[in-house]
SEKOL-538760 format. One record per residue (C-alpha): x, y, z. Coordinates in pm, whole numbers, plus 50000, padded with zeros to 5 digits. Each point is the difference from the previous one (the first is absolute). Layout:
// SEKOL-538760
XYZ ...
END
This chain:
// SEKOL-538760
138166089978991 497844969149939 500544972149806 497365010549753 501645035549910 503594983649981 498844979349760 498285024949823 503475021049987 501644967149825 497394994249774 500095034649881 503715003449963 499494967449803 496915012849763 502225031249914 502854975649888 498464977849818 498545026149808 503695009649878 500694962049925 496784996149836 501355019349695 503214976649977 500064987949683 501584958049974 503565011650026 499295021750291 498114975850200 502674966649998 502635028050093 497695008750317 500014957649996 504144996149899 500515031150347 498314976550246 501194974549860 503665007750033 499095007650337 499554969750154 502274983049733 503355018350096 502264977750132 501075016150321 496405015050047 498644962449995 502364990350231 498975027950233 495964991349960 500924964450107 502075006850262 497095020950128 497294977249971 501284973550128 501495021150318 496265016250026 497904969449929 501774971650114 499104984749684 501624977949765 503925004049910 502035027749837 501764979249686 496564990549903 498405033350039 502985015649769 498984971749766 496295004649997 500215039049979 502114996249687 498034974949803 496475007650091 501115035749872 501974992249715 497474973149885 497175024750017 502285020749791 500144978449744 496454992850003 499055037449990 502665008749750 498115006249681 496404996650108 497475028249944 498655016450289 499095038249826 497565007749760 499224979349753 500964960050079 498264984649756 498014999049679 497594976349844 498485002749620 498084966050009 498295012650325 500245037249914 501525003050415 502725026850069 501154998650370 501455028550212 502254995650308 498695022450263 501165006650355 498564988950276 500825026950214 500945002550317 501194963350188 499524988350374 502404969950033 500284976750303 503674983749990 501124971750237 502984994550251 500514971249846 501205018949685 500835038250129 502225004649712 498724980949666 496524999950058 499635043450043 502665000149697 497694980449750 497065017950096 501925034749945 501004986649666 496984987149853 498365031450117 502165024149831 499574976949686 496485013849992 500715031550126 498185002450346 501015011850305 500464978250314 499584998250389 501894974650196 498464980650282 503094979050117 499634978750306 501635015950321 502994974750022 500405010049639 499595036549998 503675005150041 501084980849694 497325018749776 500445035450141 504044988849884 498674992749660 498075029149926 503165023950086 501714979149745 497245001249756 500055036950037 503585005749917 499414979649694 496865026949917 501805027150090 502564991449730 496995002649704 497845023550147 497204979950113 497895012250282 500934979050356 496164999150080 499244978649739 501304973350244 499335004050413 499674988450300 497405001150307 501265015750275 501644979350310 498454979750178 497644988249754 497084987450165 496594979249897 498415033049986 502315017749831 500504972749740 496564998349925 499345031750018 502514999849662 497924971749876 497045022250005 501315031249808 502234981149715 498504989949697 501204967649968 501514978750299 502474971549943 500674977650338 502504971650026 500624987550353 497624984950250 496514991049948 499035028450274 501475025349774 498234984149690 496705003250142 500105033650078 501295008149657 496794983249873 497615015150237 501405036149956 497565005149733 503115010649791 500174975949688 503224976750124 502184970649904 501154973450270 501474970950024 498884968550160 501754976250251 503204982049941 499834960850095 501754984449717 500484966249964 501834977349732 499764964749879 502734975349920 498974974849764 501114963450003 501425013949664 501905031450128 504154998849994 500945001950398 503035017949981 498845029749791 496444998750172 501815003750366 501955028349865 497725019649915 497794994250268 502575011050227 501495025149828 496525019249949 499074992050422 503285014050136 499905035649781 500375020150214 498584982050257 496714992749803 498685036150043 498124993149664 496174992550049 501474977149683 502104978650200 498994964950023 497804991550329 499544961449923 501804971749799 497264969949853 502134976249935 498524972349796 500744965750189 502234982349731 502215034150042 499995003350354 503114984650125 502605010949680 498215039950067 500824997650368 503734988249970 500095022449699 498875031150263 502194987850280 503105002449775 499175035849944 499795007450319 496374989750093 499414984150349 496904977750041 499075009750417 498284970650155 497005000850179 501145010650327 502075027849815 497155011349812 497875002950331 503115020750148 499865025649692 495934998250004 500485019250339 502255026249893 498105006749693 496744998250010 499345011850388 496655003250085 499274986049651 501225032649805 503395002049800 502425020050244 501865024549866 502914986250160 500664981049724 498435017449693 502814998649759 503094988550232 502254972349872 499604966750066 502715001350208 499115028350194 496144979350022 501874967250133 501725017550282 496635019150117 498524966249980 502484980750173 501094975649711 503434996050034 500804979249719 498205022149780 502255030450055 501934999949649 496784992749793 498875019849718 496444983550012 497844985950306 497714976249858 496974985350159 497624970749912 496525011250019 496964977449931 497175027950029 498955034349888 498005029850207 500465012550280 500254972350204 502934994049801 502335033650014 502974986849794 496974998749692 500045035149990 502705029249928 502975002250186 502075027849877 503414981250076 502334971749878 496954976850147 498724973649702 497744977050086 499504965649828 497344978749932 499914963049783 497614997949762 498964961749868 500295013649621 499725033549813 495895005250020 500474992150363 502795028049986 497685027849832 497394993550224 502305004250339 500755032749874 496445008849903 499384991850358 502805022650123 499175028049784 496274996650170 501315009350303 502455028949888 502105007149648 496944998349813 500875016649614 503515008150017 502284971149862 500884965150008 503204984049884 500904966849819 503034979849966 499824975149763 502064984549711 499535017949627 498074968849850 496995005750277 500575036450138 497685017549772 497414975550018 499975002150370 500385036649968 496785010649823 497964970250238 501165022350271 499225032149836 496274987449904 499514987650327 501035020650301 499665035450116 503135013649863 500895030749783 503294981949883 501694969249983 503444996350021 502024975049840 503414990150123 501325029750115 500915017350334 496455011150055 500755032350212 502455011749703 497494988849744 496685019050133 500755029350000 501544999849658 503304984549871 502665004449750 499564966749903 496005000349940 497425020349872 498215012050302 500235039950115 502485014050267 497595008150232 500335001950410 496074997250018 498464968749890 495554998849922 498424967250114 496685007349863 496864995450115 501174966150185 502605024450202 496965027849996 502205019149813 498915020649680 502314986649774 502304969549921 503085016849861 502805009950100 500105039350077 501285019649706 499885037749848 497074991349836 497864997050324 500965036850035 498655012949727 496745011949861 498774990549624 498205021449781 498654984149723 498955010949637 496974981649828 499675004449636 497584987549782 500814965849859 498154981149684 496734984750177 500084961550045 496794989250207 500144959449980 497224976249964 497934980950278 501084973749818 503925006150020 499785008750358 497274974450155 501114968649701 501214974250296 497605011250241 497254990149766 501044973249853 500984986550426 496315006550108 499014981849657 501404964650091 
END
C-alpha cells in the first residue's frame, strides 16, 4: 500500500471521529482535553516519556524533560480551563456580532525531536479543545516517545469513552513522502521543528501554521543587576541542555556592564574559552560550516570534552566572544547547546542594532530579551519592541521559560512560537486552541452611523491646507 492510500485510511478513521466529538458539548470537550492531559501529566508516565526521549533522541536531560512535560501541560491547563471553544463564544450588542466556535476538522501536525513528549501533548490538547481530530508526524528519533504517548492518551480515552482515532499516528518509518503526503489530505497543518519541515507545511497547499527560526539573543544593560541577570541567563541556556529554539544564542553586553556580567556568569558556572579554545570548539561544531549534530543539545561538559577543552569540563556554559554576524561568523547563528556567544556593545542603541544585525542573518521575529534595572527596563523595552523584528520582548526573565508562556507572566503555554511575517510565518502568537478553530459569525443589523468627509478627512485637509 502507498503512502497516498495509508493516509487516506488515517484521515478517514479521523473524519469519522471527529464527527462524534463534533457534537461534544463544553463539558465534553475539556474532558477529551483533562484525558490527554492526564496522560502525559501522570507522574510515573512522565517519567517514562523522558526516559524515552532522551534514550531515543539523544536530546536534552531527563529531570528537565519531567519538568517541562509537567508545566507546559499544566500551564496550558490553566490557560484552557474556562475558555470557550463550542458554540457560541461570544456576543456583541453594540456591534450586533455573535461568534460560533467551529472545528477545524481533521489536523496534520509535524512535532520535533527536540520535544517528542510536550510538543505532540499540546497539540493533542488544544485540538481536542476544538474538537478535531489529529494525525501525528513525529520526527523518526522521536517516534518512539510519541507512539508511548498516544498508548497513554488512549487509556485515558478509554476511561470516558472517547474514540482513540481522534488522536494518531503515521505509520513507522515516517518518511518526507509520507509526511507530506499527511500535509496534503488534513485540513489544517501545524509544524514546529526545522525550517525544512515548515516549508513543506506551507507549500502543501493545506492552510498551515509554522514557526520561524530560533536565534535569540539578549541584552544586558549598563543598568541591569549582574547577579540576577547571570542567573537567569544560565538557568534558561542549560534547560535541558537548551533544546528550546527559546534559549539564548547571544549575550550584548553593553560596555559599562561587561566585566561585572562576565564575573557574574563565571560564578555561575560560565567559562569565557579564549581564542584558541574557541577555534578548537569551531571545529567540532560547525564542520564543514554546518552545526553537527554531535553536539545539538549535549552539555557543556559533554561539548568541552569533544572539543578538547580540558579546563572547561565542569562548565555549565561555554562562552565565546564574537565580533561579527553571518555566516562567516557561525557562533552568530543558532547553536542548539549550552554555547552563548557575547558581543560588547559601546551603549544600548549600539546594543539594539548588533542584534538587528544578528537577527538579519537568522532569528528574525521570534524574541529578544532585556536585562535592565526597573527605573529604565520598560523604556528600553518598548524601544526594542518598536524597533526590531521580534514578536515579543522579554523582560528579565529566563527567556526559554518565559516564551513559551510562564506562571509568572501573561503570555500562553504554547510549545510553538509565530514569528510573523519577519520569521515568514503566518502569525506572531504563540500557538493556542484558538488557531484550531473555525468562527462563524452572526451579523445583525445595527443603528446606521455613516460619518462625515469632514470627521474622517479633518487633519488631512487642514495638513494639505498649510
Amino acid at each position: 500500500m502507498d503512502e497516498v492510500q495509508v493516509v487516506a485510511q488515517l484521515v478517514a478513521k479521523a473524519r469519522a471521529a471527529q464527527a462524534i466529538a463534533n457534537a461534544y458539548d463544553q463539558v465534553q470537550a475539556d474532558r477529551v482535553c483533562a484525558a490527554a492531559a492526564w496522560a502525559i501529566m501522570e507522574p510515573a508516565r512522565n517519567r517514562s516519556l523522558a526516559e524515552l526521549a532522551v534514550r531515543d533522541t539523544g536530546l536534552g536531560n531527563v529531570d528537565d524533560k519531567i519538568q517541562k512535560n509537567h508545566r507546559k501541560t499544566l500551564g496550558l491547563l490553566r490557560d484552557l480551563n474556562a475558555a470557550k471553544s463550542v458554540g457560541v463564544i461570544s456576543e456583541n450588542a453594540q456591534t450586533g456580532i455573535t461568534d460560533i466556535a467551529r472545528a477545524a476538522g481533521v489536523i496534520g501536525a509535524i512535532t520535533p525531536s527536540t520535544n517528542p513528549g510536550a510538543t505532540p501533548a499540546n497539540m493533542i490538547i488544544n485540538a481536542m479543545k476544538g474538537r478535531n481530530a489529529i494525525i501525528l508526524a513525529p520526527s523518526p528519533k522521536g517516534y518512539s516517545t510519541a507512539a508511548l504517548l498516544l498508548e497513554y492518551v488512549y487509556a485515558e480515552f478509554d476511561r470516558i469513552g472517547a474514540p482513540h482515532e481522534l488522536v494518531q499516528l503515521l505509520p513507522a518509518p515516517v518518511s518526507k513522502a509520507s509526511t507530506y503526503e499527511l500535509l496534503r489530505q488534513v485540513d489544517l497543518v501545524v509544524a514546529t521543528g526545522s525550517q525544512a519541515n515548515i516549508h513543506a507545511a506551507y507549500s502543501s497547499g493545506t492552510p498551515a501554521f509554522g514557526v520561524g527560526a530560533g536565534n535569540v539573543a539578549v541584552i544586558v544593560d549598563a543598568s541591569a543587576d549582574p547577579t540576577a541577570a547571570a542567573g537567569r541567563i544560565v538557568r534558561s541556556k542549560i534547560f535541558d541542555n537548551a533544546t528550546s529554539c527559546s534559549s539564548e544564542n547571544s549575550m550584548v553586553i553593553v560596555e559599562a556592564a561587561y566585566s561585572a556580567m562576565i564575573a557574574a556568569m563565571e560564578a555561575q558556572g560560565a567559562v569565557l574559552l579564549n581564542e584558541a579554545e574557541k577555534a578548537k570548539l569551531q571545529t567540532v561544531m560547525f564542520p564543514a560550516d554546518k552545526l553537527s549534530p554531535v553536539v545539538t543539545a549535549k552539555s557543556a561538559s559533554e561539548i568541552a570534552r569533544l572539543a578538547g577543552i580540558d579546563r572547561a569540563v565542569n562548565a555549565q556554559v561555554l562562552m565565546v566572544n564574537e565580533s561579527g554576524t553571518g555566516a562567516a561568523f557561525p557562533f552568530s547563528g543558532e547553536k542548539l547547546s549550552p554555547v552563548l556567544s557575547v558581543y560588547v556593545a559601546a551603549d544600548f542603541d549600539a546594543a539594539c542594532q548588533r542584534v538587528s544585525d544578528i537577527y538579519a542573518y537568522q532569528g528574525a521575529g521570534h524574541s529578544v530579551g532585556i536585562h535592565a534595572s526597573p527605573d529604565r527596563v520598560d523604556k528600553l523595552a518598548l524601544q526594542l519592541g518598536l524597533t526590531l523584528p521580534v514578536a515579543r520582548v522579554i523582560v528579565n526573565q529566563a527567556h526559554c521559560i518565559a516564551t513559551g508562556g510562564s506562571f509568572d507572566n501573561g503570555l500562553p503555554f504554547s510549545l510553538s512560537m509565530g514569528c510573523g511575517t519577519w520569521g515568514g510565518n503566518s502569525f506572531s502568537d504563540n500557538l493556542t486552541y484558538r488557531n484550531f478553530l473555525n468562527i462563524t459569525r452572526i451579523a445583525r443589523p445595527i443603528t446606521e452611523r455613516i460619518p462625515s468627509e469632514a470627521e474622517l478627512f479633518a487633519d488631512y485637509f487642514d495638513h494639505v491646507a498649510q
